[in-house]
C-alpha positions as CSV (number, residue, x, y, z in Angstrom):
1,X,182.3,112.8,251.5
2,X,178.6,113.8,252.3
3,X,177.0,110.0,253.3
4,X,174.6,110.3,250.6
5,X,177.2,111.7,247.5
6,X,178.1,109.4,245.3
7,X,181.8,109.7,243.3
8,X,180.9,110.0,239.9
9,X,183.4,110.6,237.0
10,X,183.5,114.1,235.4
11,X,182.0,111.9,232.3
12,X,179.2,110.3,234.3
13,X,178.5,113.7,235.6
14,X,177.8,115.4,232.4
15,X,175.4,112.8,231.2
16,X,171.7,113.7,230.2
17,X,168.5,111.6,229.6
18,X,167.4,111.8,225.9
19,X,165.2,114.2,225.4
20,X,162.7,111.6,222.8
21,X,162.6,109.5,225.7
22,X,161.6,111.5,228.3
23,X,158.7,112.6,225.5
24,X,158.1,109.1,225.3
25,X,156.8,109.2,228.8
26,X,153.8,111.2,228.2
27,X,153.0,109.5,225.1
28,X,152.2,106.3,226.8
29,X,148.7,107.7,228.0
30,X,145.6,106.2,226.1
31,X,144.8,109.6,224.9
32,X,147.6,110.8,223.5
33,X,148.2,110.5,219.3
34,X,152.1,110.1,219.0
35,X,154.1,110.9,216.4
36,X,157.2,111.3,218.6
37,X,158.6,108.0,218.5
38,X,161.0,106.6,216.1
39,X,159.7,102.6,216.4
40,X,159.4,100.7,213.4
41,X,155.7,99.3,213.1
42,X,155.0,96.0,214.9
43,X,153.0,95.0,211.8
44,X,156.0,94.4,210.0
45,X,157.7,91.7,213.1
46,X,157.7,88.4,211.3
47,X,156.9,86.9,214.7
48,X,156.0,83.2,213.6
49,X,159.4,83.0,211.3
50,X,161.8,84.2,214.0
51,X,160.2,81.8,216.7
52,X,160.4,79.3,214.0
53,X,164.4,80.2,213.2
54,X,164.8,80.1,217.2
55,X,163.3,76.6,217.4
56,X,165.3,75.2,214.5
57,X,168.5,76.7,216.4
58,X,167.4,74.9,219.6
59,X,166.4,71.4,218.1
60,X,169.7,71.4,216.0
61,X,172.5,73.6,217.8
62,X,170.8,74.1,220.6
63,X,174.3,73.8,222.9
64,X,176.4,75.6,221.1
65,X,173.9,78.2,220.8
66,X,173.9,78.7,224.4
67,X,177.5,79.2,224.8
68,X,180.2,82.1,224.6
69,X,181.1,83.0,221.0
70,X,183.4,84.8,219.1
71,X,183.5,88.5,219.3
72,X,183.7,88.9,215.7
73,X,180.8,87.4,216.1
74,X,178.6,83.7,213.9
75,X,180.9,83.4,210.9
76,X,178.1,82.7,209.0
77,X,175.9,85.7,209.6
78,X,179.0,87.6,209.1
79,X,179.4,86.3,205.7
80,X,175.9,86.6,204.7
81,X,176.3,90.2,206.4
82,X,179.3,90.8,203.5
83,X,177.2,89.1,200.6
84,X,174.2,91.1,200.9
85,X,176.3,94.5,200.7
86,X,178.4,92.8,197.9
87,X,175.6,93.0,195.7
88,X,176.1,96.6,195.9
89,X,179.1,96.3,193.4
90,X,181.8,96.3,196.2
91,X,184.0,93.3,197.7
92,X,183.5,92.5,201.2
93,X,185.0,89.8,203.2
94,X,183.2,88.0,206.6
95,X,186.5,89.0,208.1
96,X,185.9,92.9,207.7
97,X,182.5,92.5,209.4
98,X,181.5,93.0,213.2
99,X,178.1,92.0,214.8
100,X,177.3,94.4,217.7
101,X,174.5,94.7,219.9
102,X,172.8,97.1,217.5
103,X,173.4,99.9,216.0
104,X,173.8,102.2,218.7
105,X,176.5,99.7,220.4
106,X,178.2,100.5,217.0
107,X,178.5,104.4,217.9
108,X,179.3,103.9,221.0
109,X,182.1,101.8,220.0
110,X,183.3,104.4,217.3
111,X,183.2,106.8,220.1
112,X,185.9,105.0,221.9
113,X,188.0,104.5,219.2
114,X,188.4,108.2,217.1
115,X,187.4,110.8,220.3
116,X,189.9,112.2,222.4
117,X,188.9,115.1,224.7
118,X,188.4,118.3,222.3
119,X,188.7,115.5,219.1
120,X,186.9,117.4,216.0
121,X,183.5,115.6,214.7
122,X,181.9,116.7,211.6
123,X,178.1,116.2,211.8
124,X,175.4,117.2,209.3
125,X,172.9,119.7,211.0
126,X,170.5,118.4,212.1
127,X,172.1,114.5,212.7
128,X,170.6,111.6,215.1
129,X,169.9,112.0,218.3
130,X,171.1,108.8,219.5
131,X,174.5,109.2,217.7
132,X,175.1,112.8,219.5
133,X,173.9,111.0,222.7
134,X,176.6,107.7,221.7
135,X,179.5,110.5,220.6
136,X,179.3,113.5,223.7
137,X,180.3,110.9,226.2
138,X,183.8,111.6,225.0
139,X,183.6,115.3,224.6
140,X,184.4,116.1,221.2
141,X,184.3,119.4,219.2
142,X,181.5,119.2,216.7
143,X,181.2,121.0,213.3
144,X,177.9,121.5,212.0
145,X,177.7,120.8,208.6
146,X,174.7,122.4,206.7
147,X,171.8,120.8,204.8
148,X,169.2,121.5,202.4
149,X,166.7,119.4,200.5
150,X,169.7,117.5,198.9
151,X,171.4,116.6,202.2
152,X,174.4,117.6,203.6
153,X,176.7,119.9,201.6
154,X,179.8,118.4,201.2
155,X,181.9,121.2,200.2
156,X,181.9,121.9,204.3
157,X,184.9,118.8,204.2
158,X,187.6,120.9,202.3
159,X,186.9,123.9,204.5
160,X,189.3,125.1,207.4
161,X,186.9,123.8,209.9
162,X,186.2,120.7,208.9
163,X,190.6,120.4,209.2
164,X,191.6,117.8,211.3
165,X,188.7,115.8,212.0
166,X,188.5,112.9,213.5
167,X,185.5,111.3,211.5
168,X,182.0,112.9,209.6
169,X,178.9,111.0,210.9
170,X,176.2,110.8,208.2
171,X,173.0,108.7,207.5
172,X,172.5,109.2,203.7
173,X,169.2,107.4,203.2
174,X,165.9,108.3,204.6
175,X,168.0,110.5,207.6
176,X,166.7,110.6,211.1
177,X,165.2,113.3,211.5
178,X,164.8,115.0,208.4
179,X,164.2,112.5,206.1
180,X,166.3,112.9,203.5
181,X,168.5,111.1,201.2
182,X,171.7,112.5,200.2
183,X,172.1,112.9,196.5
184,X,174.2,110.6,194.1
185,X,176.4,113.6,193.4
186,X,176.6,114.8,196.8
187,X,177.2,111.0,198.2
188,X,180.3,111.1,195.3
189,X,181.5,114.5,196.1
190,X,181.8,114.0,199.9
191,X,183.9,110.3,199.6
192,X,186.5,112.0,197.0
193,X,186.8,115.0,199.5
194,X,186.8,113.0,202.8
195,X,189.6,110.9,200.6
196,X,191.5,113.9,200.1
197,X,191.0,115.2,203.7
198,X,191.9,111.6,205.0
199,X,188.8,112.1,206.9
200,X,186.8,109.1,207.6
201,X,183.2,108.5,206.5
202,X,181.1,106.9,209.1
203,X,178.1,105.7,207.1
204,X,174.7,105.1,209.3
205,X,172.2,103.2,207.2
206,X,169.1,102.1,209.3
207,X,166.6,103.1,207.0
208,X,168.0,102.1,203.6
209,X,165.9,98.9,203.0
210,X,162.8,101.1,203.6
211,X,162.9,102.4,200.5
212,X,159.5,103.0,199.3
213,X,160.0,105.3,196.1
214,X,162.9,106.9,194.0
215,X,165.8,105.0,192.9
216,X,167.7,103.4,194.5
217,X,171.8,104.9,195.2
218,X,174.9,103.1,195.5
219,X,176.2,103.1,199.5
220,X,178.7,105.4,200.6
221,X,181.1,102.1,201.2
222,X,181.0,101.4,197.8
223,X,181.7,104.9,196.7
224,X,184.3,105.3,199.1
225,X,186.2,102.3,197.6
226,X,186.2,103.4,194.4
227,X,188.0,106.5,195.0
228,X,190.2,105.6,198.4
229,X,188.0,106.6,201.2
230,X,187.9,105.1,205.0
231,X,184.5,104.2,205.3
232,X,182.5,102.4,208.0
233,X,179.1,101.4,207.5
234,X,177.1,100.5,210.0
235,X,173.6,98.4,209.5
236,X,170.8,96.5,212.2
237,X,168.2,94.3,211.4
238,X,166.0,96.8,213.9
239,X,164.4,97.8,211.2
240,X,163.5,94.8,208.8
241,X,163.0,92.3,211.6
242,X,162.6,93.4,214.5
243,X,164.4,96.3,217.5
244,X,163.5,93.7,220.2
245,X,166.6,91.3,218.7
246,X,169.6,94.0,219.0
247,X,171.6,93.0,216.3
248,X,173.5,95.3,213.8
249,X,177.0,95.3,212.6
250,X,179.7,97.5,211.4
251,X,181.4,96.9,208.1
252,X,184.9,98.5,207.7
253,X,188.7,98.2,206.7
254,X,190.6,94.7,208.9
255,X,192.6,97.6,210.6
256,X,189.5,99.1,212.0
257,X,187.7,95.8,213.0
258,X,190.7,94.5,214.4
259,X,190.7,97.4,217.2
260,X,186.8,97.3,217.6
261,X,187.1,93.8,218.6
262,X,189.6,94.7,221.2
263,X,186.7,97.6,222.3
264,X,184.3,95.4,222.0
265,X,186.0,92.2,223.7
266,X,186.2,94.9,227.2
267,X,182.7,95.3,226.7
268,X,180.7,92.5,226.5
269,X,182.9,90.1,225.4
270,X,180.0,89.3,222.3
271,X,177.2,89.7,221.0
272,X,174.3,86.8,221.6
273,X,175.7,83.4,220.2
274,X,171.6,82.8,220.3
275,X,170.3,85.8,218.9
276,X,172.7,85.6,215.7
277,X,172.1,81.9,215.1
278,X,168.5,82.6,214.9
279,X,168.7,85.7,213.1
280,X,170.8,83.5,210.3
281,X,168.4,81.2,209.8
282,X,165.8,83.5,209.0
283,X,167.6,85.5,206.5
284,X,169.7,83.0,204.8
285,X,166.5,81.8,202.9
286,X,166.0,84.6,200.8
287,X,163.2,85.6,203.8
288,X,163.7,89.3,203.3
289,X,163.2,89.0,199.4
290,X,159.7,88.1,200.2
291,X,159.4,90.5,203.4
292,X,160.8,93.4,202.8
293,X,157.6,94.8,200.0
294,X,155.4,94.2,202.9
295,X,157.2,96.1,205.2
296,X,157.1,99.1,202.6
297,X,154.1,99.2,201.4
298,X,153.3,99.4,205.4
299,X,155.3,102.4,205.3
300,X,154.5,104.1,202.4
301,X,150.9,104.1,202.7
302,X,151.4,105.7,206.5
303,X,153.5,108.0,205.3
304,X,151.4,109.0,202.2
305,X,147.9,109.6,204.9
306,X,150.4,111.8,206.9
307,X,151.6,114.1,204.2
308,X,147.6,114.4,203.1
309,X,146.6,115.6,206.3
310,X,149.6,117.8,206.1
311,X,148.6,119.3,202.8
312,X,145.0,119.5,203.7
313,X,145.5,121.4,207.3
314,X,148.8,122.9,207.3
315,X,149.4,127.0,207.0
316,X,151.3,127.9,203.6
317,X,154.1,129.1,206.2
318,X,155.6,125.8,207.1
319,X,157.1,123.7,204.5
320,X,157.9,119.8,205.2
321,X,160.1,117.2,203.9
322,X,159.0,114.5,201.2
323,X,160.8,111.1,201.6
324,X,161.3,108.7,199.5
325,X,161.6,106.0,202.8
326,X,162.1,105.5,206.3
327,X,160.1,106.8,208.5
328,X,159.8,110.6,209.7
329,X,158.8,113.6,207.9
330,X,160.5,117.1,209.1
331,X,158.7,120.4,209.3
332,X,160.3,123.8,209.4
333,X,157.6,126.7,210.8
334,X,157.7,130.0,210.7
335,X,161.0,131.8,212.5
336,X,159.1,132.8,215.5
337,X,157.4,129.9,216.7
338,X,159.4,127.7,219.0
339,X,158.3,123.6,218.7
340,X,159.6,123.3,222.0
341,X,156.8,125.7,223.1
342,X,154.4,124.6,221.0
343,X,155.1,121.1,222.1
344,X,153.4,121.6,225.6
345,X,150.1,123.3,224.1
346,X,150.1,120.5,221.5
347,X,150.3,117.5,224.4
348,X,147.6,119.3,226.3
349,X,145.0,118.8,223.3
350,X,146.7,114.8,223.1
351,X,149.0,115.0,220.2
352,X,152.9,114.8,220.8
353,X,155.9,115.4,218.3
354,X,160.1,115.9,218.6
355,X,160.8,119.1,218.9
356,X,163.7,119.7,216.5
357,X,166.4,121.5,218.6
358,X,168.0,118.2,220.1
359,X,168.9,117.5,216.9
360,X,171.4,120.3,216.2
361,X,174.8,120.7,217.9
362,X,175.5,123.8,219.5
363,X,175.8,127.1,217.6
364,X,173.4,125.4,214.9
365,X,170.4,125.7,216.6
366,X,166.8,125.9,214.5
367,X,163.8,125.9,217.2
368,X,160.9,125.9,214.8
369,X,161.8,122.7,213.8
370,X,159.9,119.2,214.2
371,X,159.7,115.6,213.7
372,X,156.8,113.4,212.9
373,X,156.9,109.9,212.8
374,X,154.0,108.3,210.9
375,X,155.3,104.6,211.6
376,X,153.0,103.0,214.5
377,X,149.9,105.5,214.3
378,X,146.6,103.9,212.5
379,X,145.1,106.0,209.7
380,X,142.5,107.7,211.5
381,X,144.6,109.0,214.5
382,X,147.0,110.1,212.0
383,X,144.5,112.3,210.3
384,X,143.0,113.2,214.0
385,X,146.3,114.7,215.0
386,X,147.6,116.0,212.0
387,X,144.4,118.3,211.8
388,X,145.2,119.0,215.5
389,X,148.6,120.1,215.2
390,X,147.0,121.9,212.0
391,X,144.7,124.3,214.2
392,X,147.6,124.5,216.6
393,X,149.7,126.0,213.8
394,X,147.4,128.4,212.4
395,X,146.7,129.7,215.9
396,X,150.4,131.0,216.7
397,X,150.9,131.4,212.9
């Protein structure tokens, strides 16, 4: 063996950086206006509460907060965890919840337990990055299943290609990247086929407490129930407290938790005794009632400055999504122009994006696609790139 050759696995071989990431490099000069990043505004970080819940957890349990815990993870979180989505209409018991290390712990762990080598994964087209990224490690075979404005179409389940699989991976609120939310018949008419399929419904749900207009629909958990589907929801408090604290969970059937214990116990053992003590405290007062319409508001008035500069400088020939939360907007140009091209013309006049195509699995593929993220960027630079990106359009229209 060559001196300086290191024996990696096959798996560790096939491994490659994330492609938002390595955009996020250039966006970190003063100059550049990004809308590539998916980071939830620092604006909405309740910083003086969650140093106040961490100092409470010191002064009072401050011990037993420092010590291994259960990998189920703090009983009561978990049960608050199962109360919150009760009053969705559906039962849920602390036992059937898991606290991971985020939500992308979560997929990794789902990985491990469903993919085997060739394993067939249903994924709506385009899906999350992150989840592709947390899935490939094991090498599965995905199917690409279609969207339009309503979200995915879920008559792809009962199809001879969708036979077999191992799990569908879908975020039905507020979806990263397009945006959208999957519709109440569409959520209804995916559970009762995944139920007949005895496929299991892996529910991703970041961005549902982001709502900032539309109604609100029931979860795909609670749907699931009604009609005898395997679904696993996972949630984080990323989103409405803070990314810094890496804390999600997964809610799903005893069966399921039971083995992602045993996953998770090989892992890390737990998550932070610490960090779930804390995060307790600060929820278990109601804080989120009161937090949460601040956080909104935050994102609905970004989101509304970036869909007027869009209207205002855009060519007629792209056409963008409209959401109702969350935070990205998705843009489909003409057939000819590549965002992955247009991406290095764009950074050179100081505005970045997400070119679309990492999003899709192979042999689903659409390059003149784009994400904008409207979460972090003040009014002005919004408007500033968006007229930008505007010109930039026109010129290779």
């Amino acid at each position: 063996m060559d001196s300086l050759s290191v024996p990696f696995s096959r798996r560790a071989q096939q491994l490659s950086g994330s492609a938002i990431r390595e955009i996020l490099k250039v966006t970190v000069r003063p100059e550049i206006i990004s809308f590539a990043g998916g980071l939830p505004t620092p604006a909405g970080f309740p910083v003086a509460e969650i140093q106040q819940a961490f100092d409470k957890v010191f002064a009072e349990q401050g011990r037993v907060a420092l010590q291994y815990g259960p990998t189920e993870g703090y009983t009561p979180l978990r049960q608050w965890v199962a109360d919150e989505l009760g009053k969705d209409g559906v039962a849920i018991s602390a036992d059937e919840v898991l606290i991971v290390n985020g939500s992308q712990q979560a997929l990794d762990m789902l990985g491990k337990l469903f993919i085997d080598e060739g394993s067939k994964v249903l994924v709506e087209s385009p899906s999350y990055l992150g989840a592709l990224q947390a899935f490939s490690v094991y090498e599965p075979e995905y199917v690409a299943v279609p969207t339009d404005e309503h979200g995915l179409l879920p008559e792809m389940i009962s199809g001879p290609q969708a036979a077999g699989a191992r799990f569908i991976y879908a975020l039905p609120n507020f979806q990263n990247p397009t945006g959208l939310t999957l519709s109440l018949e569409r959520r209804q008419e995916l559970v009762e086929r995944c139920a007949a399929a005895g496929i299991p419904v892996v529910e991703d749900d970041p961005y549902g407490e982001l709502r900032y207009a539309g109604k609100a629909l029931p979860s795909l958990l609670k749907l699931g129930r009604d009609v005898g589907a395997s679904v696993i929801r996972l949630g984080t408090f990323s989103k409405v407290l803070a990314p810094g604290l890496r804390l999600g969970y997964i809610v799903a059937d005893r069966r399921v938790i039971d083995k992602l214990v045993q996953i998770k116990q090989a892992a890390d053992l737990h998550t932070s005794t610490l960090t779930q003590m804390a995060v307790y405290e600060t929820v278990s007062t109601g804080f989120l009632d009161q937090h949460l319409p601040t956080v909104r508001d935050i994102y609905q008035q970004q989101c509304q400055y970036m869909l007027d500069a869009m209207d205002e400088h855009f060519p007629s020939t792209a056409q963008w999504t409209r959401p109702e939360g969350g935070m990205f907007i998705w843009v489909t140009l003409p057939a000819h122009i590549d965002a992955t091209e247009l991406l290095q013309t764009a950074i050179e006049h100081h505005v970045a994006f997400v070119p679309g195509a990492p999003f899709f699995v192979e042999g689903s593929v659409q390059k003149n696609t784009l994400r904008l993220s409207f979460a972090t960027v003040p009014e002005a630079k919004i408007r500033e790139g968006i007229a930008t990106l505007g010109k930039l359009l026109k010129a290779v229209n």
